[in-house]
Short mmCIF file of the C-alpha atoms (twelve columns), coordinates in Angstrom:
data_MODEL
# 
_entry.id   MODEL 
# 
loop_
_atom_site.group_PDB 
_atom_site.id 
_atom_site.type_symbol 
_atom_site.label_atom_id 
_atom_site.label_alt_id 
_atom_site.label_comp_id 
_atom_site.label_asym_id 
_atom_site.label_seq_id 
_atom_site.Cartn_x 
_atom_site.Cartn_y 
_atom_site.Cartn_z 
_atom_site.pdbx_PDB_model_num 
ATOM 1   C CA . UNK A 1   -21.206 -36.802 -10.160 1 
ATOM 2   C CA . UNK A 2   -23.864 -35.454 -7.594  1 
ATOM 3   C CA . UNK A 3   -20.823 -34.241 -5.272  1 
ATOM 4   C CA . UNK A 4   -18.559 -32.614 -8.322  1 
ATOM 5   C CA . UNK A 5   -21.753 -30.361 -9.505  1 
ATOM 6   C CA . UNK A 6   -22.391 -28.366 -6.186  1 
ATOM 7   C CA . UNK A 7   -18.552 -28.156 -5.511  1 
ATOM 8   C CA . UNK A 8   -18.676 -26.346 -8.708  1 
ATOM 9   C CA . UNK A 9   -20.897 -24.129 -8.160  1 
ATOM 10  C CA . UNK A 10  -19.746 -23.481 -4.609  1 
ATOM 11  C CA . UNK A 11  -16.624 -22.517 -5.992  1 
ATOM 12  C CA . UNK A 12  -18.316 -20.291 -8.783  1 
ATOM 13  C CA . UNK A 13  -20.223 -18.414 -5.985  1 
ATOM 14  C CA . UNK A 14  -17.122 -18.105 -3.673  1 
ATOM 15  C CA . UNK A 15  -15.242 -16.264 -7.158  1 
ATOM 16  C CA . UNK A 16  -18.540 -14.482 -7.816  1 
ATOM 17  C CA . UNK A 17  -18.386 -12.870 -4.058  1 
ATOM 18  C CA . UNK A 18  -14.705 -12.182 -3.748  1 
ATOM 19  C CA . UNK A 19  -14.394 -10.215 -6.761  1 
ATOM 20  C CA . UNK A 20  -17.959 -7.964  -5.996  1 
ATOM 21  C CA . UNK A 21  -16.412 -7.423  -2.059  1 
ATOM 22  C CA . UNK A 22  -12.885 -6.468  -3.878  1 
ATOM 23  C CA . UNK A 23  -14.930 -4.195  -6.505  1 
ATOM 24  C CA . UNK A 24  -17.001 -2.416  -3.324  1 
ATOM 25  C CA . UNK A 25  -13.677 -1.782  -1.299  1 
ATOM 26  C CA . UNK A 26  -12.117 1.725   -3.285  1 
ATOM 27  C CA . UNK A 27  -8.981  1.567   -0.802  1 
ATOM 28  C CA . UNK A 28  -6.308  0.419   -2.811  1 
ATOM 29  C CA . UNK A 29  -3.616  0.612   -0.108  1 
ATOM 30  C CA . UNK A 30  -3.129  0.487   3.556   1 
ATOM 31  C CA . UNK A 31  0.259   1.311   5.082   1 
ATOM 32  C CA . UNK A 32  1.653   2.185   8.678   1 
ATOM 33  C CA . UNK A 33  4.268   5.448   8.612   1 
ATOM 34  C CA . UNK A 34  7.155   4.462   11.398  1 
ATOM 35  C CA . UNK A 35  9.640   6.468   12.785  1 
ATOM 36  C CA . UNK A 36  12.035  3.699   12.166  1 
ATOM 37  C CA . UNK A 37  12.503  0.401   10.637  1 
ATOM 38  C CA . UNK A 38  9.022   -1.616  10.915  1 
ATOM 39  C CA . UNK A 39  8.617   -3.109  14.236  1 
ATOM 40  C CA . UNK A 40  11.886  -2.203  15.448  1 
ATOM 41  C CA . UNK A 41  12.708  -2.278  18.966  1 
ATOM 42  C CA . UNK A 42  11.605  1.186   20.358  1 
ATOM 43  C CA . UNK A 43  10.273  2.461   17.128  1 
ATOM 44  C CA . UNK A 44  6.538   4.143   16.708  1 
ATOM 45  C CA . UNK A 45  4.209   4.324   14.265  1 
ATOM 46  C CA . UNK A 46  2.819   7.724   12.846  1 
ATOM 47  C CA . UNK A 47  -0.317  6.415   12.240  1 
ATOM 48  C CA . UNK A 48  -2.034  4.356   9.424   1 
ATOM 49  C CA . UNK A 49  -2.405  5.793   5.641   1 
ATOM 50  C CA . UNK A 50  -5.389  4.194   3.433   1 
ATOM 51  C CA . UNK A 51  -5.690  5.502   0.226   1 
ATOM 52  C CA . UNK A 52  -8.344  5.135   -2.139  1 
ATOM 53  C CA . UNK A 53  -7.772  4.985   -6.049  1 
ATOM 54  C CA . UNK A 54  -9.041  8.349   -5.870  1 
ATOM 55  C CA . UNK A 55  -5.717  8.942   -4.710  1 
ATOM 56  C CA . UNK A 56  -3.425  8.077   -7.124  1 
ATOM 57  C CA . UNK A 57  -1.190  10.212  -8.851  1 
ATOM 58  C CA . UNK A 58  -1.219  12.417  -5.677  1 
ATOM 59  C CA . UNK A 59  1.813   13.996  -4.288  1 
ATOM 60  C CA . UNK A 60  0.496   13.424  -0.476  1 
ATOM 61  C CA . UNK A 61  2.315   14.364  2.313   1 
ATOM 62  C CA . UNK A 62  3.793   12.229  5.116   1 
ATOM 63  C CA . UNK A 63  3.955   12.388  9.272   1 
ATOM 64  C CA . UNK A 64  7.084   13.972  10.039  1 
ATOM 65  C CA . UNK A 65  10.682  12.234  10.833  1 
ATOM 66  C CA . UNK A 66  8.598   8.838   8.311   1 
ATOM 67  C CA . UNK A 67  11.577  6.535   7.881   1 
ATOM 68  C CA . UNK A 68  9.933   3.295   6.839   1 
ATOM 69  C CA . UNK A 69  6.354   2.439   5.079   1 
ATOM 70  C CA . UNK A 70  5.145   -0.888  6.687   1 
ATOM 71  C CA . UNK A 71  2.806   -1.736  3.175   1 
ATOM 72  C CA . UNK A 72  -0.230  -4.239  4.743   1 
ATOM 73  C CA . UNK A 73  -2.320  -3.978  2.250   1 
ATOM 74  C CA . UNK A 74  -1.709  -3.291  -1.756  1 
ATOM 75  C CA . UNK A 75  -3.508  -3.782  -4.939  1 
ATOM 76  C CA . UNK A 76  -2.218  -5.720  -7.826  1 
ATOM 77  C CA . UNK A 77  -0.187  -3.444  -10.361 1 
ATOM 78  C CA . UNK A 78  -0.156  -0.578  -7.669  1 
ATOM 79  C CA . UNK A 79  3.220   1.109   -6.620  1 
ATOM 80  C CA . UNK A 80  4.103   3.725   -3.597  1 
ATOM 81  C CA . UNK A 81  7.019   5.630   -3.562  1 
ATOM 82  C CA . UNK A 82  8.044   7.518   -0.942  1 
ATOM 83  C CA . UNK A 83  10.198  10.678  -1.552  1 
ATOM 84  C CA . UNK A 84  12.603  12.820  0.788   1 
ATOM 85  C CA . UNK A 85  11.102  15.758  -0.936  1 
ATOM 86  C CA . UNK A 86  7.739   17.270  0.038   1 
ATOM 87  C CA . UNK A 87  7.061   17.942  -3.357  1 
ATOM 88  C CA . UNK A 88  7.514   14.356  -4.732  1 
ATOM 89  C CA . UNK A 89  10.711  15.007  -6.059  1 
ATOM 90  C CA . UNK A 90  13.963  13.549  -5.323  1 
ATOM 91  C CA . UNK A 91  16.040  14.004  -7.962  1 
ATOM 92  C CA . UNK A 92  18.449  12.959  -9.657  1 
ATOM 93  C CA . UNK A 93  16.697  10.313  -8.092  1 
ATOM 94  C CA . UNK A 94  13.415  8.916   -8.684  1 
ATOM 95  C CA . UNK A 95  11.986  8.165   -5.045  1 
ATOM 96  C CA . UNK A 96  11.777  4.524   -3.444  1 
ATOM 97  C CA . UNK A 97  9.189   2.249   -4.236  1 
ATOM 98  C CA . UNK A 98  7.286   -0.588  -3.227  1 
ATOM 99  C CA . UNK A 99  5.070   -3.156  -5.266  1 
ATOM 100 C CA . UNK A 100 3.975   -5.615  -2.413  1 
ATOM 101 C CA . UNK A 101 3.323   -6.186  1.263   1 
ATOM 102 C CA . UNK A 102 6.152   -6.018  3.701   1 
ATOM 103 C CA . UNK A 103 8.406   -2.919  4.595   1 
ATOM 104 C CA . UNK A 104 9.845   -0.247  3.012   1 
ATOM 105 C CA . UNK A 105 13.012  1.024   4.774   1 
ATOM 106 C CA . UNK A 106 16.499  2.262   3.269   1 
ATOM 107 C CA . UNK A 107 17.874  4.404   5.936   1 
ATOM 108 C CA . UNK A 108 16.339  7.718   4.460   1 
ATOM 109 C CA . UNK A 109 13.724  10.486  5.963   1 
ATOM 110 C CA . UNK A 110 10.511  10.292  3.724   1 
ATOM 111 C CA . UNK A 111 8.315   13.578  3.744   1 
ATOM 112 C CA . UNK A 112 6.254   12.785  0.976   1 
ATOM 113 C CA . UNK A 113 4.551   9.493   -0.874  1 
ATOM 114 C CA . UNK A 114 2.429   8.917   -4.533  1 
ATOM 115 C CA . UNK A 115 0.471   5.675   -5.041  1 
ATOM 116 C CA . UNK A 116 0.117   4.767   -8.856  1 
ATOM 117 C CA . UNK A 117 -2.410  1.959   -10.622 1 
ATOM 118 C CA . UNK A 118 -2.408  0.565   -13.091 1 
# 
C-alpha cells in the first residue's frame, strides 16, 4: 500500500510535466528537405524546416530541386503536403501528404509544402 501511493503520484507528476513541456513547445513539425530519397546514398539535405502552429494553413515555399520530406517530428492530427506547384496547387491533383514520422518520397520535385492541425 505504502509503495502503490507514491508510484501514483509519480506517475501523475510525470503526465502533469509532459503535457505542460508539450503545451510550451509551439513547433508542431520538424522535417529535413533532401535532394533525394531520405538518406540515400549520395543524397543532401536542404536544410531543416520547423514550423510552428502559427504556420498552418501556409502555402510556404521549399529549397529548390526538394524531392523527399524526411518528417522527424509531427503533432497528432497534423498533415504536410508537399506540392510540385509553388503556389500549393497541383491539380487535378491534390499534393502528397504525410500524417507521421518517416519519409515522404514518390519520385516527384516538391517546390512548395502546407502543414494543417487539427
Amino acid at each position: 500500500m505504502l509503495f502503490t501511493v507514491p508510484v501514483s503520484f509519480l506517475t501523475l507528476a510525470v503526465g502533469v510535466t509532459s503535457a505542460a513541456i508539450k503545451a510550451e513547445n509551439p513547433n508542431a513539425a520538424q522535417f529535413q528537405m533532401w535532394n533525394w530519397d531520405c538518406g540515400a546514398q549520395d543524397a543532401h539535405t536542404w536544410g531543416t524546416v520547423i514550423p510552428t502552429r502559427e504556420h498552418t494553413n501556409l502555402c510556404l515555399p521549399l529549397a529548390e530541386d526538394t524531392r523527399a520530406l524526411d518528417v522527424q517530428v509531427i503533432d497528432e492530427g497534423c498533415r504536410i503536403t508537399a506540392y510540385m506547384d509553388p503556389l500549393c496547387d497541383d491539380y487535378p491533383e491534390n499534393g502528397s501528404y504525410i500524417e507521421k514520422t518517416g519519409c515522404l518520397w514518390t519520385h516527384r520535385t516538391y517546390k512548395s509544402y502546407k502543414l494543417t492541425c487539427q
